[in-house]
C-alpha positions as a Markdown table, in Angstrom:
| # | Residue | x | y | z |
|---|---|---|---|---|
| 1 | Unk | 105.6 | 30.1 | 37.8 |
| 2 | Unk | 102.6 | 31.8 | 38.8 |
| 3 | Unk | 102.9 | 35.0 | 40.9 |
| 4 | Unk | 100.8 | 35.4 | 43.9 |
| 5 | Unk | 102.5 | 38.7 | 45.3 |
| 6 | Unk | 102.4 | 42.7 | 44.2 |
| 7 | Unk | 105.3 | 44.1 | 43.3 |
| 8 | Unk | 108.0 | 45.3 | 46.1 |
| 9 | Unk | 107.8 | 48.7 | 46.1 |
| 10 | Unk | 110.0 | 50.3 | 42.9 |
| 11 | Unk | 109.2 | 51.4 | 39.7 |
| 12 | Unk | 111.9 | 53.2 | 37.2 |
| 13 | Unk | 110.7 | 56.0 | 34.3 |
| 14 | Unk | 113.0 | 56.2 | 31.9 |
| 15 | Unk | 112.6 | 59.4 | 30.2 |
| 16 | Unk | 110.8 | 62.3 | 31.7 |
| 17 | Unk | 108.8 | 63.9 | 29.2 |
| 18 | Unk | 105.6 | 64.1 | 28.7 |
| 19 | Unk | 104.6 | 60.5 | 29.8 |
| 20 | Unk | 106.7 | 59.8 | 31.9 |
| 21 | Unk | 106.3 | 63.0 | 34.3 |
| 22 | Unk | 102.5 | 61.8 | 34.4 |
| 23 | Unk | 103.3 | 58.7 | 35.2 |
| 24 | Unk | 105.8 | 59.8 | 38.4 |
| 25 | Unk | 102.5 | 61.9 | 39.3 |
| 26 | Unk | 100.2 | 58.5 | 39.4 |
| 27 | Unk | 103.3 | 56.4 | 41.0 |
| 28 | Unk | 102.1 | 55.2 | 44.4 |
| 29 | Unk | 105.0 | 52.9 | 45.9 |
| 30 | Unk | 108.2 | 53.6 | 47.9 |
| 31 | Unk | 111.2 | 54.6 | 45.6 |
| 32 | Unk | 111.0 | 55.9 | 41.7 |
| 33 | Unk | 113.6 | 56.9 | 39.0 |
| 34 | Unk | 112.9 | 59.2 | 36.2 |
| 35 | Unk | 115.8 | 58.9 | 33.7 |
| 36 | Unk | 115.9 | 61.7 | 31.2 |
| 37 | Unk | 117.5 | 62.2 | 27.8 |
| 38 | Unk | 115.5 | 64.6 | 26.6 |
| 39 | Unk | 112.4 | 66.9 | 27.1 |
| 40 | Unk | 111.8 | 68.6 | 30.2 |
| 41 | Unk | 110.4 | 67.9 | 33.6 |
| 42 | Unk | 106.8 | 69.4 | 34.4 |
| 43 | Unk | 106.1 | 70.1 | 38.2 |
| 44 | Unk | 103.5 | 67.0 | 38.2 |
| 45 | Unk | 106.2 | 64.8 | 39.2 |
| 46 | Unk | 106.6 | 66.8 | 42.3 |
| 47 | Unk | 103.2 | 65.2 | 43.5 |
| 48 | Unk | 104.7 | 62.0 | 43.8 |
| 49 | Unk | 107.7 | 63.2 | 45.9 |
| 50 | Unk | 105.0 | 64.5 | 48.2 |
| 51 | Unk | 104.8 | 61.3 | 50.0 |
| 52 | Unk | 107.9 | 61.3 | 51.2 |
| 53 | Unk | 110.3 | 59.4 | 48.6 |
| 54 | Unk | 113.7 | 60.1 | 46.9 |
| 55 | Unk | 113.4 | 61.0 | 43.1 |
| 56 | Unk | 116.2 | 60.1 | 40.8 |
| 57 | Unk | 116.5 | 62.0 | 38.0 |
| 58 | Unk | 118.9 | 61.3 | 35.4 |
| 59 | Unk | 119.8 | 63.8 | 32.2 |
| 60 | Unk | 123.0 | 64.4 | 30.2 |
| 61 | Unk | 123.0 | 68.2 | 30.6 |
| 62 | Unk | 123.3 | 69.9 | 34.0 |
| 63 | Unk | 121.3 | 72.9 | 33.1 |
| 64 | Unk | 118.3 | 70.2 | 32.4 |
| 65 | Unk | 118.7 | 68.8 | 35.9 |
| 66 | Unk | 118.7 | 71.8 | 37.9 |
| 67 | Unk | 115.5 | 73.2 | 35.8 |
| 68 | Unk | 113.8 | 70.6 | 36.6 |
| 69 | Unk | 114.6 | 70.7 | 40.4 |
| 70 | Unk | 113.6 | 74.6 | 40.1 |
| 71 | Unk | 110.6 | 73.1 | 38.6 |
| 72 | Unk | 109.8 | 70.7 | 41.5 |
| 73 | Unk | 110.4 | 73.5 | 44.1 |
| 74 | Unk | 108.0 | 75.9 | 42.8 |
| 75 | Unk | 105.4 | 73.5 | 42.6 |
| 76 | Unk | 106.0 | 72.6 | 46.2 |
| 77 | Unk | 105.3 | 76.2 | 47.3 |
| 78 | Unk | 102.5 | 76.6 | 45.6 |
| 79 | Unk | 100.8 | 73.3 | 47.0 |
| 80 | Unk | 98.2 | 73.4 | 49.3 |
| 81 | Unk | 100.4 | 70.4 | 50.8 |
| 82 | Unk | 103.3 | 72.4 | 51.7 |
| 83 | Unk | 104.1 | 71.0 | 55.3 |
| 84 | Unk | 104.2 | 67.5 | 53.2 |
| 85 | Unk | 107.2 | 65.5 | 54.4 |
| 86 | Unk | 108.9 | 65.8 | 50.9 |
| 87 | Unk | 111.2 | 63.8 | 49.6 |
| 88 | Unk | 115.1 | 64.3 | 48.3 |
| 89 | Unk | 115.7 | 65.2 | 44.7 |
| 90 | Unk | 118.7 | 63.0 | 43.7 |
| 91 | Unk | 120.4 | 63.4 | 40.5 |
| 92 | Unk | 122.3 | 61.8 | 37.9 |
| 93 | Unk | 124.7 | 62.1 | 34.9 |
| 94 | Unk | 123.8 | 59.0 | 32.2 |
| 95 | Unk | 127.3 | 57.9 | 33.2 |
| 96 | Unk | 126.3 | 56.9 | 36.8 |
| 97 | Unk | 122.9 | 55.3 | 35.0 |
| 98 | Unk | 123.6 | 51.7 | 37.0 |
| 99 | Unk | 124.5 | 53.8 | 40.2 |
| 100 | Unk | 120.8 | 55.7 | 40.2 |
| 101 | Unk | 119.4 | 51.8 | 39.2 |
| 102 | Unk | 121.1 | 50.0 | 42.1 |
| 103 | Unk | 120.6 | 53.3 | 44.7 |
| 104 | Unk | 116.6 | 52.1 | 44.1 |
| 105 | Unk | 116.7 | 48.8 | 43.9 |
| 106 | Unk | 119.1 | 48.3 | 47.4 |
| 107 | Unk | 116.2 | 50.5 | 48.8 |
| 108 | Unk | 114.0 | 47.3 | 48.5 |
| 109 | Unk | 116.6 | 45.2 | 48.4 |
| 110 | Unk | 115.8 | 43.8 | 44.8 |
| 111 | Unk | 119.1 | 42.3 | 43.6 |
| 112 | Unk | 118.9 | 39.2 | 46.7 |
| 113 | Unk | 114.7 | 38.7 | 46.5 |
| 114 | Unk | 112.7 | 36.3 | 44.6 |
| 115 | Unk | 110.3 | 36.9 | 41.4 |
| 116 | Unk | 107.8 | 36.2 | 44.2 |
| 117 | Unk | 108.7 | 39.0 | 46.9 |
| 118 | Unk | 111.1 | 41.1 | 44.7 |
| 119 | Unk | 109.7 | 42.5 | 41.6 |
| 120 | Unk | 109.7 | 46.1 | 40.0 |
| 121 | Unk | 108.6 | 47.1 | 36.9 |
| 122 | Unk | 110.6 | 49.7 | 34.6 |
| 123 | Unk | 108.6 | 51.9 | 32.6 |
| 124 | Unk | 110.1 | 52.7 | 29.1 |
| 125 | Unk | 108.8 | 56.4 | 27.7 |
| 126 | Unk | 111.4 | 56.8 | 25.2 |
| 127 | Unk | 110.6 | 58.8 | 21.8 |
| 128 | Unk | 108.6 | 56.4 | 18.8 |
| 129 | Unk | 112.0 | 55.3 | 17.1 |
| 130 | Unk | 112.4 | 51.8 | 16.5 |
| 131 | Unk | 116.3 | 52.1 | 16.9 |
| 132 | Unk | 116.0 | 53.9 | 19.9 |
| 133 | Unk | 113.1 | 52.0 | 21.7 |
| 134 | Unk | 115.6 | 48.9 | 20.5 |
| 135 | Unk | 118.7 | 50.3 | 22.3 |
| 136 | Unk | 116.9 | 51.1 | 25.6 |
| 137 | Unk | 115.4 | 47.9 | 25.9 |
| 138 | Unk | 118.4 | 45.7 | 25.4 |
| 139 | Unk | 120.5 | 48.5 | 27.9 |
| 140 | Unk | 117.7 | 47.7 | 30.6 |
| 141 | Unk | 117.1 | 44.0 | 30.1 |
| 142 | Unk | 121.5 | 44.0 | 30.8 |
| 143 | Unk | 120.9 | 45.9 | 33.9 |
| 144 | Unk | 117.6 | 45.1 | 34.8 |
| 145 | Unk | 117.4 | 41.8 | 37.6 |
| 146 | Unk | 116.4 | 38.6 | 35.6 |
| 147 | Unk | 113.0 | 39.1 | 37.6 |
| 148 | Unk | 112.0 | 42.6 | 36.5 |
| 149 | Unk | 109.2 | 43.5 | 34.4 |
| 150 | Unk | 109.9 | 45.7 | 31.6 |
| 151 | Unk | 107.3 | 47.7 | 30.1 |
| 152 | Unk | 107.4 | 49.8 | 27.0 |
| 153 | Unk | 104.6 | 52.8 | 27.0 |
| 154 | Unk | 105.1 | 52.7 | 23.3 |
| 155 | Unk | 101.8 | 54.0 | 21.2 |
| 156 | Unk | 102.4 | 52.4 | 18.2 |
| 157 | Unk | 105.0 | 49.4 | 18.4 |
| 158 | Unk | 104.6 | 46.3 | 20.1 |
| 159 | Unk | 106.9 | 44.5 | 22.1 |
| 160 | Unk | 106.9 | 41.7 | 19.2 |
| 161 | Unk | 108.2 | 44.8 | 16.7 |
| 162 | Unk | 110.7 | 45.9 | 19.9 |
| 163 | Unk | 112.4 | 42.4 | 20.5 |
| 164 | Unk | 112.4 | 41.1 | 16.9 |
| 165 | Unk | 115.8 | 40.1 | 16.7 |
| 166 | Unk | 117.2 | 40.7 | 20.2 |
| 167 | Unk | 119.3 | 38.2 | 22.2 |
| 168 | Unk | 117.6 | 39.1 | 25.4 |
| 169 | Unk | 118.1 | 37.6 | 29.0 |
| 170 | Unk | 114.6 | 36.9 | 29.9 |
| 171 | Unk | 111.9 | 37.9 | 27.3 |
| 172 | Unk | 109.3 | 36.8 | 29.5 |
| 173 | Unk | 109.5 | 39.4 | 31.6 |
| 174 | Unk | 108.2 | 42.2 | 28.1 |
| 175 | Unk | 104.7 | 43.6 | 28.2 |
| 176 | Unk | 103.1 | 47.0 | 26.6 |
| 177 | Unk | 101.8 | 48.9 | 29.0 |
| 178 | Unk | 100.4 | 52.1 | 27.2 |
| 179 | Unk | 98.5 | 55.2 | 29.2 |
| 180 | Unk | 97.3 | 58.5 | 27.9 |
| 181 | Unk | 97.2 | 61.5 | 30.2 |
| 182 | Unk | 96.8 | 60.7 | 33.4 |
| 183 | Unk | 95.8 | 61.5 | 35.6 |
| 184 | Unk | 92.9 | 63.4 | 33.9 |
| 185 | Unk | 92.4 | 60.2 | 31.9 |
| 186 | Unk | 93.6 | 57.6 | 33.5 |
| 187 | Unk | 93.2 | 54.7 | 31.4 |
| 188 | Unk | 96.0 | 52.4 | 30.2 |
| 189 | Unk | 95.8 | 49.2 | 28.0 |
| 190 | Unk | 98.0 | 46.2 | 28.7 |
| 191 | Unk | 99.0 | 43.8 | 26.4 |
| 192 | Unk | 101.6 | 40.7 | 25.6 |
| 193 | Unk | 103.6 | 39.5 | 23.2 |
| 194 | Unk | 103.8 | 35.7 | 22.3 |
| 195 | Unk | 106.3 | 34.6 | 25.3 |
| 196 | Unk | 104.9 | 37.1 | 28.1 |
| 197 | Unk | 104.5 | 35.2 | 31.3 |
| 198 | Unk | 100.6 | 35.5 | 32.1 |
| 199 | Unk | 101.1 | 35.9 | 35.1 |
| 200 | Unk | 102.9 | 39.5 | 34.9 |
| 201 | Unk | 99.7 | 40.5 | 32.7 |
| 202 | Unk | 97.1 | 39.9 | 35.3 |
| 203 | Unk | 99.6 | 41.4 | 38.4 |
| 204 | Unk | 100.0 | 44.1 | 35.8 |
| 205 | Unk | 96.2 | 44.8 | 35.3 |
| 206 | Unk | 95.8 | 44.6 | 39.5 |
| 207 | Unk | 98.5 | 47.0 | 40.4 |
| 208 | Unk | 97.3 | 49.9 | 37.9 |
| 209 | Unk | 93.9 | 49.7 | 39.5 |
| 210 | Unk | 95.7 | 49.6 | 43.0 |
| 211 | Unk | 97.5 | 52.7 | 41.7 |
| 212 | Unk | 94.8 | 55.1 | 40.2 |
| 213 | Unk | 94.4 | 53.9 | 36.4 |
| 214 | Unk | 91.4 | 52.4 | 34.6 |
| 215 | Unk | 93.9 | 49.0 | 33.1 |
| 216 | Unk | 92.6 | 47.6 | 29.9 |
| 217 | Unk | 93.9 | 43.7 | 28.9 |
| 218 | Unk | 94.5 | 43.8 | 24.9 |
| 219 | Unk | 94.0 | 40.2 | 24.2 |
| 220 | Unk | 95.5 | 39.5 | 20.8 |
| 221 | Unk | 98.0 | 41.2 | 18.7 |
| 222 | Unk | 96.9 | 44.7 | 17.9 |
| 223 | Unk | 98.8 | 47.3 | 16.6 |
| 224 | Unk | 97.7 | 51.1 | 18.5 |
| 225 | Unk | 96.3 | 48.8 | 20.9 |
| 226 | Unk | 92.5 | 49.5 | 21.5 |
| 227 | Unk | 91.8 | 53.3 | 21.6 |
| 228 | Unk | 94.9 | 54.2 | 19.4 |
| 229 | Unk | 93.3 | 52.1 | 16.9 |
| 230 | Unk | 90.7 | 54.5 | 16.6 |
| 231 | Unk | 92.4 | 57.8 | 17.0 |
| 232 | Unk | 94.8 | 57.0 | 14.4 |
| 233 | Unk | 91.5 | 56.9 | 11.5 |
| 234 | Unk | 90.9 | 60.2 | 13.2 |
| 235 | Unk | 93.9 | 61.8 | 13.1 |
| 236 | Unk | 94.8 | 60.8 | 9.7 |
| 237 | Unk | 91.7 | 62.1 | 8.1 |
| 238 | Unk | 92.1 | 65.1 | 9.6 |
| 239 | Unk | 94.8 | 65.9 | 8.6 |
| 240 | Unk | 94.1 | 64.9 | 5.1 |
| 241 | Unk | 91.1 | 67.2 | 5.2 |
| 242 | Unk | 93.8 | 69.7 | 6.0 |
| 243 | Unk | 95.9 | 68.9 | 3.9 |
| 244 | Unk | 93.6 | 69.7 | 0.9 |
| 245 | Unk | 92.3 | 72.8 | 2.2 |
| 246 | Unk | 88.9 | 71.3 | 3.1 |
| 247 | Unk | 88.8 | 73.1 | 6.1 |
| 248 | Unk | 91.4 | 74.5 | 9.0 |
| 249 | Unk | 93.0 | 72.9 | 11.9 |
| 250 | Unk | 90.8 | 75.1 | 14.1 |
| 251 | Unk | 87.5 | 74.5 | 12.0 |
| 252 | Unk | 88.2 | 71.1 | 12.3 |
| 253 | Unk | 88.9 | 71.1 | 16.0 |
| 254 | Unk | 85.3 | 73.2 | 16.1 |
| 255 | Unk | 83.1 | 70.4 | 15.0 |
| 256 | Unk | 85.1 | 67.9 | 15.9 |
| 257 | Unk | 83.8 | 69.3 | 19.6 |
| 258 | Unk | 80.5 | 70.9 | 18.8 |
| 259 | Unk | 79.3 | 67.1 | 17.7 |
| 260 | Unk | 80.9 | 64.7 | 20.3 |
| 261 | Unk | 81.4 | 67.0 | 22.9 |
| 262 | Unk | 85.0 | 66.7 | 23.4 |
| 263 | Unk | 86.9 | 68.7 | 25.0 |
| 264 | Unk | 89.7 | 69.2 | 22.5 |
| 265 | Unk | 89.5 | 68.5 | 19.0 |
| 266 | Unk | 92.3 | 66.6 | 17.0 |
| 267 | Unk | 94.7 | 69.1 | 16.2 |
| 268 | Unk | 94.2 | 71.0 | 19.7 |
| 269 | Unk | 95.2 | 67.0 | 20.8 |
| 270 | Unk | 97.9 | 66.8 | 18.3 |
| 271 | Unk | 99.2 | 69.8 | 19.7 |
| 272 | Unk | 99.6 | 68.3 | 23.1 |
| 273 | Unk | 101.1 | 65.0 | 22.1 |
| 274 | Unk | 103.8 | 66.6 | 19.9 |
| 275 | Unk | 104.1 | 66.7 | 16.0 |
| 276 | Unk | 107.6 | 64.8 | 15.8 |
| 277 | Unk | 105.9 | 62.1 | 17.9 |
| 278 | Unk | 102.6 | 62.6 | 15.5 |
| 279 | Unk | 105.0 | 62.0 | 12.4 |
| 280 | Unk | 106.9 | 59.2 | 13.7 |
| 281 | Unk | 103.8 | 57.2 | 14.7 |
| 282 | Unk | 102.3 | 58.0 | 11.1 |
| 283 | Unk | 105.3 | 57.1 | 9.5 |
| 284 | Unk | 105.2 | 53.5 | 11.5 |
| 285 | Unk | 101.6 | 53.1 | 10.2 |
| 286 | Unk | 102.9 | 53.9 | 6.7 |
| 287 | Unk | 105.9 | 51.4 | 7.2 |
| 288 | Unk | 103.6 | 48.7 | 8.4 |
| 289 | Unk | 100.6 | 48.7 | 6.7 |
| 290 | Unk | 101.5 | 50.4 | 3.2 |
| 291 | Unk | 98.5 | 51.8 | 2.3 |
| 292 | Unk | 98.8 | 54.9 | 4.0 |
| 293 | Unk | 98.6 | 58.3 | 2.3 |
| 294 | Unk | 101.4 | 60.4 | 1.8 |
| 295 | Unk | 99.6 | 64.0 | 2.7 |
| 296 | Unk | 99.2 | 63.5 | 6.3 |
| 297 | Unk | 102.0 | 63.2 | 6.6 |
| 298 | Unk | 103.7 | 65.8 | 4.2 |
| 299 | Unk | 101.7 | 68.4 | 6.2 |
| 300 | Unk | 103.3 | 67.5 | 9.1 |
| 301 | Unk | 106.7 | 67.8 | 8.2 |
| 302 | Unk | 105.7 | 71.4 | 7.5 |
| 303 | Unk | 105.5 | 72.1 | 10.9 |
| 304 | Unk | 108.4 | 70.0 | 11.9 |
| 305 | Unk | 110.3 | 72.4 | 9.1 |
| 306 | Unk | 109.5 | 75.2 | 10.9 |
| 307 | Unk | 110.2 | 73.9 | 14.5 |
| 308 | Unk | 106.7 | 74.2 | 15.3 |
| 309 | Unk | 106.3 | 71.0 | 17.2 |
| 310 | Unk | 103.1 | 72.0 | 19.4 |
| 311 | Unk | 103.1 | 72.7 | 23.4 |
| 312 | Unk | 106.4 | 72.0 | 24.5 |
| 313 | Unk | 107.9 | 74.5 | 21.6 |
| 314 | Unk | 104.8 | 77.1 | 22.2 |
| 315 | Unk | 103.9 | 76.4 | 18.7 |
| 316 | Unk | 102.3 | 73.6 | 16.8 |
| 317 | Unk | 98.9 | 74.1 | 14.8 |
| 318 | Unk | 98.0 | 76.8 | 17.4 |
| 319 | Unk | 99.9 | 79.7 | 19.1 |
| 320 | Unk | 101.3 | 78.8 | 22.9 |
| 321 | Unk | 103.0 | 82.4 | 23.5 |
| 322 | Unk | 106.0 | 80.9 | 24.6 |
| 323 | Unk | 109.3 | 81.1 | 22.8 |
């Protein structure tokens, strides 16, 4: 079947960390659920309720949810958009999880349309655990509608490594669809796996134009995808040369940016992603290709020991002053 319409309307966010509160932010359609499990919320997502639009957010702990609507408050007030018609804040316990899916999807009435009228895509930004990323995806594809896409913003693991071994409803309906940090950068690569309807690729690549990104098609097989590729020599060598005392995180960050003119150098951008997501990926590129160097990695862990995971815990490589 080849689809000839855009999507109704919906798009889901399950987990609200640091992807997926940028993504709320670039969301441009009529309803959006941000399930949480962990992290926290950042005011971005507050942008998207600007327009209007009920937010669902889902978290196990009460203190989380109410934080996070704190958050969305204070961002309001300090908008330059405060008489904005904003929307509701709606949230969830993980136990009414199919209650804040179905409160969406009856919005545009998903559950009685066709692939052709009645599609949403669910956006999976879920910690880089296998057995995690394996869980969510066969929880979503039983709740999901047969017609929705399902998209894993994984950096590292492809939907091939995701569904290996999953009895799965509809596996045509998988894609990758991996962004950075929008919306400063607002690029995000798409890619397949060996049964992915083409047709979802190219209505993928046309609605993250339509919506404020800069989409990519990966055409084959590639594991990082296109840019991650790249930043993982990058990475890795710096922290090898770290590792053995070459030079320090912040001497590396320095020429790093003095040469390419960057604005932040490795570490500064290891920092930012988070060195328990840092470790996991490395250890995935260790597991997979087996010729990775232990160092790297061993330097890490260092940090990890420590609690010193980078932004979010006001301490990584660098000093956040926050506790």
């Amino acid at each position: 079947m080849v689809l000839t319409s855009t999507p109704r309307t919906s798009v889901a966010l399950i987990g609200a960390g640091t992807q997926g509160r940028r993504l709320a932010f670039m969301a441009r359609i009529t309803s959006i659920i941000i399930l949480s499990f962990m992290g926290s919320l950042l005011t971005p997502l507050s942008q998207w309720s600007s327009r209007g639009n009920d937010v669902h957010l889902v978290d196990g702990q009460d203190a989380q949810l109410q934080a996070s609507i704190k958050a969305i408050e204070d961002f309001r007030q300090s908008s330059s958009n405060r008489n904005a018609s904003w929307g509701r804040i709606i949230t969830h316990s993980p136990e009414s999880l199919r209650e804040a899916l179905q409160a969406a999807w009856l919005v545009v009435e998903v559950s009685n349309s066709d692939i052709t009228n009645g599609q949403m895509l669910t956006e999976k930004c879920v910690p880089e655990q296998i057995e995690l990323k394996t869980k969510v995806i066969s929880e979503l594809d039983a709740l999901a509608p047969r017609d929705t896409i399902i998209a894993s913003n994984s950096s590292s693991y492809s939907c091939s490594e995701i569904l290996k071994g999953l009895n799965l409803r509809n596996e045509t309906r998988f894609l990758s669809a991996h962004s950075y940090w929008p919306p400063e950068t607002p690029e995000i690569e798409i890619m397949g796996h060996e049964t992915t309807n083409p047709s979802y690729i190219t209505l993928m690549m046309e609605q993250c134009k339509a919506h404020g990104f800069s989409p990519f098609h990966v055409k084959s097989p590639s594991m990082g995808y296109i840019y991650n590729r790249i930043w993982a020599a990058i990475k890795r060598e710096a922290l090898l040369a770290a590792s053995e005392g070459a030079a320090t995180p912040e001497e590396i960050d320095n020429i790093f940016k003095g040469v390419l003119k960057t604005p932040k150098g490795p570490f500064e951008q290891m920092d930012v992603v988070g060195l328990d997501v840092v470790l996991d990926i490395e250890q995935h590129y260790a597991d997979a290709r087996g010729n990775i160097p232990n160092a790297p990695r061993e330097y890490l862990q260092k940090f990890l020991e420590e609690g010193n995971l980078g932004v979010k815990s006001g301490r990584g490589f660098y000093d956040y002053g926050k506790s």
